[in-house]
Residue, then its C-alpha position, 0 to 999 in steps of 0.5 A: x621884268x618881262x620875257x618877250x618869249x611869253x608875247x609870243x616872240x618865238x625862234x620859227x616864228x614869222x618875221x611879222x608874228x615876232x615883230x608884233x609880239x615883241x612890240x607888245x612887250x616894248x610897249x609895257x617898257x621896264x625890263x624886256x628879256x629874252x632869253x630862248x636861244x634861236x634865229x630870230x626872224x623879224x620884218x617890221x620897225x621895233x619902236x623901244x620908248x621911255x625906260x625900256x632895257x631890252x636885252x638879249x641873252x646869250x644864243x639870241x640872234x635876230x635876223x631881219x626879212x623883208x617888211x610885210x608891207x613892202x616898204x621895209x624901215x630900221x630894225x630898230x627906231x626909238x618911238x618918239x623920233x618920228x614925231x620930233x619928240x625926246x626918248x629918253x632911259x633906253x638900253x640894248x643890251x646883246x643885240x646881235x642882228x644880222x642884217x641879211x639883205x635888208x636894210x630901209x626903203x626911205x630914201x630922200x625926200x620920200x623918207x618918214x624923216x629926211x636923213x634917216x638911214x639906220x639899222x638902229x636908229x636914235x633920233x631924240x634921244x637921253x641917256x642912251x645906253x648900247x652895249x654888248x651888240x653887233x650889227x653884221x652884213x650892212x649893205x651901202x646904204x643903211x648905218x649899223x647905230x645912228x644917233x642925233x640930237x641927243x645927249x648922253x650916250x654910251x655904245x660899248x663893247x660892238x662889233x660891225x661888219x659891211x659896207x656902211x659906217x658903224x656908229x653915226x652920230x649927228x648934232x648933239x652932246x656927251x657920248x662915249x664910244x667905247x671897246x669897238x671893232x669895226x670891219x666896214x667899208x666906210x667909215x667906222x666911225x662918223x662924227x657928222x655935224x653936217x653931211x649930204x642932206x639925205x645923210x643927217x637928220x640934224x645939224x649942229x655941233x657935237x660935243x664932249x666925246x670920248x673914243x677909245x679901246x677901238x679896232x679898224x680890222x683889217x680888210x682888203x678894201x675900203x673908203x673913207x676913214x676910221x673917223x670922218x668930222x664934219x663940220x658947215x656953215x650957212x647963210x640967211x635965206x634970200x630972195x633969189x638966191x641959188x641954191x643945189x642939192x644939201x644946200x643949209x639955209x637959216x630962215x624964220x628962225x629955223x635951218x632948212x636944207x634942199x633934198x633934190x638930186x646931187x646932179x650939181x643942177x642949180x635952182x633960184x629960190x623965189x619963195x622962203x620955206x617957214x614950215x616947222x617940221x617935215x619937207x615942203x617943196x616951193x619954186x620945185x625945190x624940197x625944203x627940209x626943216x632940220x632945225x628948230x633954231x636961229x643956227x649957223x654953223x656946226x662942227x665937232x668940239x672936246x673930242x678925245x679919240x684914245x687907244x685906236x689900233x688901225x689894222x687896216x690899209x687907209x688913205x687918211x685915219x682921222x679926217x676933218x673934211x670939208x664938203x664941196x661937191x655935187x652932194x654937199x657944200x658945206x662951205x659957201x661964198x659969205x658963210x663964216x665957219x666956226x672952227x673945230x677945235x679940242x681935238x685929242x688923237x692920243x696912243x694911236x697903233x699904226x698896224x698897216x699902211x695909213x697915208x695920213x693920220x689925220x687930213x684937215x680941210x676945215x678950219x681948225x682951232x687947236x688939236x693935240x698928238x700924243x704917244x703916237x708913233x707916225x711911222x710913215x703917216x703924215x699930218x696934212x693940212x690942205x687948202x680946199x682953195x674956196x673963194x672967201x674961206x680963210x684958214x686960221x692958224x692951226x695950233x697944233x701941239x705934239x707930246x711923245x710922238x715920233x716923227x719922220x721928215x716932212x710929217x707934218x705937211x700944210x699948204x701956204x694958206x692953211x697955216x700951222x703953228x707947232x707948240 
């Protein structure tokens, strides 16, 4: 076991002496503690690697300041992100960061990795395990956790407050979220295969999950959802073809995504991006490489949300969206969505007002409700009314759930069958 207190990492200290002593100790890996109650300041990315468990005992706080470079990151980044390598055995335990009017300078295509936008931040990750932390004062751009391409994750026992979401996760596959409580302005909790392309590192599917023991605290105001899914599909590349902002191009075996600005300008790309890794811009537009693979399609599967209690005033709880705007169109003209499917909302508590319980827009497979009381809530099933997108027809399978009249709702080409 090491102390980060004996490298120097100090309550007093500056945030650059505190950032480089307790990288210090996290370049050793094993066991890092510490355990001196104080203020915290620290300035600079901390980068945990292989079979590292940091863990802060109680009366630790870290407080983040402005980096001494000018150019501030994540608070936290695992240390093979960055060059597309996996992490894996990583533990934090008792974080308590405030965020303090810091949050990362990277934005679009000028960003270390197109879609990082994190407090702590995940990216490659096995057998990840956060619990016992809380993230509070996040501004509107950075998330508290941000997790993609990964496998095998816990996050429990967390508190987040602020304006962003709280736990992010993007494609990859078994994770529990478990014992949260949640006070942000937008969505607790996203489950983003696809999102704006200055939003996700990655695309692809998201699979086995487990939510559960949840709070949506109460709040004057608000956006978005207790849990946002997204789902995409894309195209081949061509010659020619028209193209905006997030657009997702599969090409030389690899996915591509445009970073530009979400204006709704269109650009003809002439020339087909084939780089591995990283941004190139071709015809003026910047590509992303977001994928090492031939894919098509992503979304979210298996997933069971459980014992969420929603304290707060919302438009929809659970919504499984569609993206067609100026920041991203997750559905275009030739693409073939694969539905999201295996969908469990199980023991919801309804403490204030919520529209919709869950909203789709998205092709859906089969979903399931149970021991849920409604109250006024409803089940909408909205047709986005694109060219070309065909809705199946939605298996939807009602066990122990109070209904009121015309709960549930669907348009005449989004067909729903009740079991």
């Amino acid at each position: 076991m090491i102390s980060a207190n004996e490298f120097g990492f100090l309550p007093g200290n500056k945030g650059e002496e505190n950032s480089r002593a307790l990288q210090r100790a996290l370049d050793l890996g094993g066991e890092i503690t510490v355990c001196q109650p104080g203020v915290y300041d620290v300035s600079e990315t901390l980068f945990p690697g292989d079979d590292t468990s940091l863990i802060f005992e109680e009366g630790v706080e870290l407080r983040r300041v402005p980096s001494v470079t000018g150019r501030c990151g994540c608070a936290f980044l695992n240390r093979g992100a960055l060059e597309g390598k996996i992490n894996r055995n990583v533990r934090i335990s008792g974080l308590k960061l405030d965020c303090n009017g810091v949050e990362s300078a990277d934005w679009g295509a000028d960003s270390l990795m197109v879609g990082l936008r994190a407090q702590v931040g995940m990216i490659g990750i096995e057998d990840l395990f956060i619990e016992n932390c809380s993230v509070t004062g996040l501004l509107k751009k950075d998330y508290a956790f941000q997790v993609s391409a990964f496998e095998n994750i816990r996050i429990e026992d967390i508190f987040v407050s602020g304006d962003k979401d709280g736990v992010h996760l993007g494609w990859g596959r078994n994770f529990v979220i478990r014992r949260g409580r949640f006070c942000t302005f937008d969505d607790p909790i996203a489950l983003n295969a696809f999102d704006y392309s200055v939003s996700n590192t990655h695309v692809g599917w998201i699979e086995n999950g487990l939510i559960e023991d949840c709070v949506d605290l109460a709040a004057e105001d608000t956006t978005g959802f207790f849990c946002r899914i997204l789902g995409g599909a894309w195209v081949d590349w061509s010659e020619g073809m028209e193209v905006r902002h997030s657009d997702t191009v599969c090409s030389a075996g690899r996915v591509y995504r445009v970073v530009m600005a979400p204006d709704g300008r269109v650009y003809t790309s002439l020339a087909r991006p084939v780089h591995s890794s990283g941004t190139e811009v071709l015809d003026g537009i910047c590509w992303a490489c977001v994928r090492d693979a031939a894919e098509y399609d992503c979304g979210c599967r298996n997933i069971v949300l459980r014992n969420i209690c929603l304290e707060k005033k919302r438009h929809c709880a659970v919504g499984i969206s569609l993206n067609y705007d100026n920041y991203a169109r997750s559905y275009v003209p030739g693409c073939a969505p694969v539905p999201q499917r295996d969908i469990t909302l199980e023991n919801f508590s309804v403490e204030n007002r919520v529209e919709y319980m869950l909203r789709s827009d998205y092709p859906c497979g089969n979903l399931r409700i149970a021991n849920t009381d409604l109250k006024d809530s409803k089940i909408y099933f909205r047709d986005a009314s694109l060219p070309g997108l065909v809705y199946p027809e939605v298996e939807l399978t009602l066990e122990n759930v109070t209904l009121r009249e015309n709960s549930v709702v669907s348009d005449k080409n989004h067909p729903v069958r009740l079991v």
